[in-house]
C-alpha positions as CSV (number, residue, x, y, z in Angstrom):
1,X,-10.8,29.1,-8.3
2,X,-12.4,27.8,-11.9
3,X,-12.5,24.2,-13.1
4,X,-15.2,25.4,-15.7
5,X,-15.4,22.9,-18.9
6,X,-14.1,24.0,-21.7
7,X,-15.4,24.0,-25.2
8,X,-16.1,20.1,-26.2
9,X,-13.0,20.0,-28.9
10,X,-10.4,21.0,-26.6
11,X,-11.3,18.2,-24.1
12,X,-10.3,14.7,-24.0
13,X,-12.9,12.1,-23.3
14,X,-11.2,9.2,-23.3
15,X,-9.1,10.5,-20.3
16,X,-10.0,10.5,-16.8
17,X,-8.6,13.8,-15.2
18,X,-6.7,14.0,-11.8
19,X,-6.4,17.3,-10.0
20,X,-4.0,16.5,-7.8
21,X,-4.1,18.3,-3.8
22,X,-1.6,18.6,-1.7
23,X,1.6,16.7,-2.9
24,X,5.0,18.0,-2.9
25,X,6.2,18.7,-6.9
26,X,7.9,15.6,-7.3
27,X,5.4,13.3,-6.2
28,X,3.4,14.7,-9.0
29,X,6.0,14.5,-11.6
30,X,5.9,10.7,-10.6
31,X,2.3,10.6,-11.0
32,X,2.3,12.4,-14.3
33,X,5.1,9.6,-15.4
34,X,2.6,6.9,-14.3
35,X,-0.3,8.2,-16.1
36,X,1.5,8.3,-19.1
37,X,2.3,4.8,-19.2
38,X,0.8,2.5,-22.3
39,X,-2.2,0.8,-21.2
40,X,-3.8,-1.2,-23.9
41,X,-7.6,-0.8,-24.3
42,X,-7.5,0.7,-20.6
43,X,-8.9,3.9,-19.4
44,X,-6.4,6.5,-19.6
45,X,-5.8,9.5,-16.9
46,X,-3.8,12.7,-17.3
47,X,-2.6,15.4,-14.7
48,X,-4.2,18.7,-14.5
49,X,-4.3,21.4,-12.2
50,X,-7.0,23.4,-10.4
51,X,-6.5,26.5,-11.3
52,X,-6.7,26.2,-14.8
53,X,-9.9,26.0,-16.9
54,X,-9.8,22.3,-17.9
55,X,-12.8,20.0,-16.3
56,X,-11.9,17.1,-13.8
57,X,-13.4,13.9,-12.7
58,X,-11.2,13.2,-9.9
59,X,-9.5,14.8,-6.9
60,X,-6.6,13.1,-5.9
61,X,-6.3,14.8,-2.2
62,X,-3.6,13.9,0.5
63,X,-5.8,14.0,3.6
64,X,-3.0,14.4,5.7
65,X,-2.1,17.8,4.4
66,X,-4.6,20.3,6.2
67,X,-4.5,22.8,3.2
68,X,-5.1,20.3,0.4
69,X,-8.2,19.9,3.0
70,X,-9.4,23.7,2.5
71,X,-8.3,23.5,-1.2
72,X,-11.0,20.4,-1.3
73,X,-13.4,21.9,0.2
74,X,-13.5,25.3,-2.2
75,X,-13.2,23.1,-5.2
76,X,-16.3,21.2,-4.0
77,X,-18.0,23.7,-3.2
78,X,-18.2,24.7,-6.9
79,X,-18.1,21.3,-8.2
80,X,-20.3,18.7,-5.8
81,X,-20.1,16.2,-8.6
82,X,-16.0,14.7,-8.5
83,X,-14.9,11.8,-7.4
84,X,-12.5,12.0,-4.6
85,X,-9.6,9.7,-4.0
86,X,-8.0,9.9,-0.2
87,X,-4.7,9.6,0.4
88,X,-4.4,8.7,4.5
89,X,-2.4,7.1,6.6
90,X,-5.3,6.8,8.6
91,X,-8.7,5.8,8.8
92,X,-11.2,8.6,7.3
93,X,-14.5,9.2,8.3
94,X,-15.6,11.9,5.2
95,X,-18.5,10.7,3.6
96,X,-17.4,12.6,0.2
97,X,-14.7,10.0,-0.4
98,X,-15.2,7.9,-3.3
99,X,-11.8,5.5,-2.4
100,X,-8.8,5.3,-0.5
101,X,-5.5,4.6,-0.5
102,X,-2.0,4.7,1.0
103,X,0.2,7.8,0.3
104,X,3.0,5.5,-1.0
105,X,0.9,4.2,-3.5
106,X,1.1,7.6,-5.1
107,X,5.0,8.0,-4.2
108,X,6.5,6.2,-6.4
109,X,6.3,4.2,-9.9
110,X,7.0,0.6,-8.5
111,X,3.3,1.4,-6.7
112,X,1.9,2.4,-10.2
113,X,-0.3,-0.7,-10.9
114,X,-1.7,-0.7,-7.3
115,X,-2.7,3.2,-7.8
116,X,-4.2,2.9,-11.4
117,X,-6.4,0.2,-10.1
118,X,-8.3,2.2,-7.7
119,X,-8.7,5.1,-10.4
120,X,-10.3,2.1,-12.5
121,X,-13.2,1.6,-9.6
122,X,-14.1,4.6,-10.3
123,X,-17.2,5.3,-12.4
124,X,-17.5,7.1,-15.3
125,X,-19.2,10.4,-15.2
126,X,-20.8,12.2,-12.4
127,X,-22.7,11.4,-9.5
128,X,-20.3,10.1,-6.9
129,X,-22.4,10.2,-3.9
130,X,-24.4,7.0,-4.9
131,X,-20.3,5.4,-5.1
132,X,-19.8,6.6,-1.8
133,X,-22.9,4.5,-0.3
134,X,-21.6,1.2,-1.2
135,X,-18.2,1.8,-0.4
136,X,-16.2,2.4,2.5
137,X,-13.5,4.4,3.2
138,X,-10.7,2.4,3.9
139,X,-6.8,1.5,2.5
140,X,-8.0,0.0,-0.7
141,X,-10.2,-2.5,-1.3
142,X,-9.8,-6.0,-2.9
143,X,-10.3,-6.3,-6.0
144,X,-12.9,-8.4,-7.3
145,X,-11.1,-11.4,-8.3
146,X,-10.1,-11.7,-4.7
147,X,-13.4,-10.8,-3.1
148,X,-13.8,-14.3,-1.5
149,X,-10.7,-13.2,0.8
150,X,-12.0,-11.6,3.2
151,X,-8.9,-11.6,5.6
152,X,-6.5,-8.7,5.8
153,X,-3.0,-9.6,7.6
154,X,-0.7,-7.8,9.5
155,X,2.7,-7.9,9.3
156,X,5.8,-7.1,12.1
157,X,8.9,-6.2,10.3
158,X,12.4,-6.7,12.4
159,X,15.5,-4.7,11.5
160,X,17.4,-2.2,13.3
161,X,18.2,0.1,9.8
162,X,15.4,2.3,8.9
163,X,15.7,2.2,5.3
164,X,15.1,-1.4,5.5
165,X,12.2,-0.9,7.6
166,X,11.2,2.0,5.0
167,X,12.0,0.1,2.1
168,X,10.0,-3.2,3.1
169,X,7.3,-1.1,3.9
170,X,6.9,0.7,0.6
171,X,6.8,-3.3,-0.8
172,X,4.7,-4.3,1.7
173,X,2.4,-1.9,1.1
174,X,2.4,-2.8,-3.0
175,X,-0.1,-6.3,-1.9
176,X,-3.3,-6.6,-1.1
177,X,-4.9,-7.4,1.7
178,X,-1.4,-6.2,4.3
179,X,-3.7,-3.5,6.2
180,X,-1.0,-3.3,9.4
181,X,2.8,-3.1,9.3
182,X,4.3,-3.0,12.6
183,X,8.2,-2.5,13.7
184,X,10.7,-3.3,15.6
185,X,14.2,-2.6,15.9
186,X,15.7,-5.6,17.9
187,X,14.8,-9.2,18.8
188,X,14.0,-8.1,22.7
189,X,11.5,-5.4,21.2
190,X,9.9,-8.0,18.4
191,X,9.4,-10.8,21.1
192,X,7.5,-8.3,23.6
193,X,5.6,-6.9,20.3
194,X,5.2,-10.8,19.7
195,X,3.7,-11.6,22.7
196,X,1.0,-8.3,23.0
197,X,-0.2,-8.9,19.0
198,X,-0.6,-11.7,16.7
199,X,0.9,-10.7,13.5
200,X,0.4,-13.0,10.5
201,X,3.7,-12.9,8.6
202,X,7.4,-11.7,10.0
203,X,10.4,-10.4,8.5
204,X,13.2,-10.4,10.8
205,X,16.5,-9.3,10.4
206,X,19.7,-11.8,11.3
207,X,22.1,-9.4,12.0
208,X,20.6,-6.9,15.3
209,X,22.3,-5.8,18.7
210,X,20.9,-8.0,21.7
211,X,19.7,-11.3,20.7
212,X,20.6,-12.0,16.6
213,X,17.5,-13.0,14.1
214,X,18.5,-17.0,14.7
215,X,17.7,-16.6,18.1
216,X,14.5,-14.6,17.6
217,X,13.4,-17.1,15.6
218,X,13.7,-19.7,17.9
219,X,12.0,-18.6,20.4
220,X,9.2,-17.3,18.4
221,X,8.6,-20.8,17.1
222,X,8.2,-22.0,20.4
223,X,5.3,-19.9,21.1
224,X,2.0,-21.9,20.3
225,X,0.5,-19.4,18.4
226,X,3.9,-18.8,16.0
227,X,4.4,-22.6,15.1
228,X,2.9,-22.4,11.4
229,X,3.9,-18.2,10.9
230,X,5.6,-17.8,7.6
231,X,9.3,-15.8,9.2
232,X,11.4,-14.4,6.2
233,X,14.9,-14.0,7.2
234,X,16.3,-11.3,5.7
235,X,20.5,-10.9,5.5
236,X,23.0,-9.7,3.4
237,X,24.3,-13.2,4.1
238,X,22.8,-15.5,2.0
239,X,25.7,-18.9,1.8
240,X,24.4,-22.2,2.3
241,X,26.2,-22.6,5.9
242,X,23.7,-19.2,7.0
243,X,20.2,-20.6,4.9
244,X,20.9,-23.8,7.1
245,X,21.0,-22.2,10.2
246,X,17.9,-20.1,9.5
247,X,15.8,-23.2,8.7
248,X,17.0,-24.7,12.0
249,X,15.9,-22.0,13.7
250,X,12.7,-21.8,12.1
251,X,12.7,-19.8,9.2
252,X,10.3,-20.0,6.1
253,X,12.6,-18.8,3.6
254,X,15.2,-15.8,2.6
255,X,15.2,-12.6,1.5
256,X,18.4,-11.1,0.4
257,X,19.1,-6.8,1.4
258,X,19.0,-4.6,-0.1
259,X,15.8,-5.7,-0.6
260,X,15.0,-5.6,-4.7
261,X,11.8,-5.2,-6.2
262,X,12.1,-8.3,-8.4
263,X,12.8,-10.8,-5.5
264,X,10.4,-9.0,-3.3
265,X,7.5,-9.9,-6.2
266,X,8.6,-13.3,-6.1
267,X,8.4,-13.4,-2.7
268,X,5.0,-12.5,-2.1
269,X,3.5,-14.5,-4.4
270,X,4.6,-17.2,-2.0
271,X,3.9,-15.3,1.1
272,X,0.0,-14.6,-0.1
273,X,-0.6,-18.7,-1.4
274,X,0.9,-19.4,2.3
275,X,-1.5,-17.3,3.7
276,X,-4.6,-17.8,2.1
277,X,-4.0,-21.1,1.7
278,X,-4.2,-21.7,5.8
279,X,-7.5,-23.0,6.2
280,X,-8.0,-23.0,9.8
281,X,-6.2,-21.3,13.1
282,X,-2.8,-22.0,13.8
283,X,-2.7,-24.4,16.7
């Protein structure tokens, strides 16, 4: 395996090259569409591949495929000096890593901004070890406008269909600062998830088998430590006569399914001022 640098006029400096490791081919077609998006007087990336002889500056690795793992480790061997991105769904303990993320963040283009951003922390050139000491690998960190929130929030998400459990999730997982989804499938299994965990914001479905979201609601507002919880209902129902009866029951506001990525933006704009804007425990 060679990642030799070629000759300096056949390389391009003002990129940032990703080798991407252990993604399925149409993830990295999405990424190569990403990368090739216009960003004015911002650092570029492009796509290449490791067993070609083009230089890299960053391995993109999916740390949950154990052969991308080996594939790291040979291209390391021979290059000590690149930057490695992780892509986990867990918590990683290799001190190699540079940053981490979320694999969704590299699934998709709606998750393009949140991706690009970490490939922006890192630094230019070599020498990644020294990056490594000051930060830690976790599920991205803040950015620095936001480094005086500290808190990360967890969120329970209620619906008995799993794409839109799946589809909140990939949203979810678009903010800053959500480090825990959770799910449930019906109101019995959210209220005994309720009452083992504190979450910090709930969607809950109003449609379910057993108890209905109106119901759910009300019982989880008459839990002390639920009073002030922002709850989005989320329905295909969205008439006056049905917002009504989600306010009485407690909720914060609506969110209309299928869930779209417009509404969703809107959305958590709100949901992050409502949380950061909470100054002291719920009582």
């Amino acid at each position: 395996m060679e990642l030799n640098d070629l000759p300096q006029e056949h390389q391009h400096p003002a990129k940032m090259r990703v080798v991407p490791l252990g993604f399925e081919a149409d993830v990295v077609e999405k990424l190569e569409k990403i990368f090739q998006r216009d960003r004015a007087e911002q650092r570029a990336y492009t796509t290449i591949y490791p067993y070609t002889n083009e230089s890299a500056d960053i391995l993109l690795v999916n740390y949950d495929n154990p052969a991308a793992l080996s594939e790291k480790n040979a291209i390391l061997a021979q290059h000590p000096d690149l930057h490695i991105v992780a892509a986990s769904q867990g918590a990683l303990s290799d001190e190699s890593i540079t940053y981490s993320i979320h694999p969704y963040q590299v699934h998709g283009i709606l998750l393009a901004a949140r991706l690009l951003s970490t490939f922006d922390k890192v630094p230019d050139g070599s020498a990644p070890e020294a990056q490594s000491q000051t930060a830690t690998p976790a599920l991205e960190t803040p950015d620095n406008s936001s480094a005086d929130i500290a808190q990360s929030y967890s969120v329970l998400v209620v619906d008995d269909s799993v794409s839109i459990q799946k589809s909140l999730e990939i949203n979810l997982l678009t903010l800053q600062h959500i480090d825990h989804i959770d799910f449930a499938d019906s109101g019995e299994m959210a209220l005994e998830k309720i009452e083992a965990k504190q979450y910090d914001i709930i969607f809950l479905d109003v449609m379910m088998p057993g108890i209905d979201g109106y119901e759910t609601c009300t019982r989880i507002r008459q839990m002390p430590l639920y009073k002030k919880t922002p709850i989005v209902m989320v329905s295909a129902k969205c008439s006056p006569l049905d917002e009504v009866k989600g306010i009485v029951a407690g909720c914060t506001t609506y969110l209309t399914k299928p869930v779209q990525n417009e509404a969703f933006q809107k959305l958590s704009h709100r949901m992050m001022e409502w949380l950061v804007n909470k100054k002291t425990p719920q009582q």
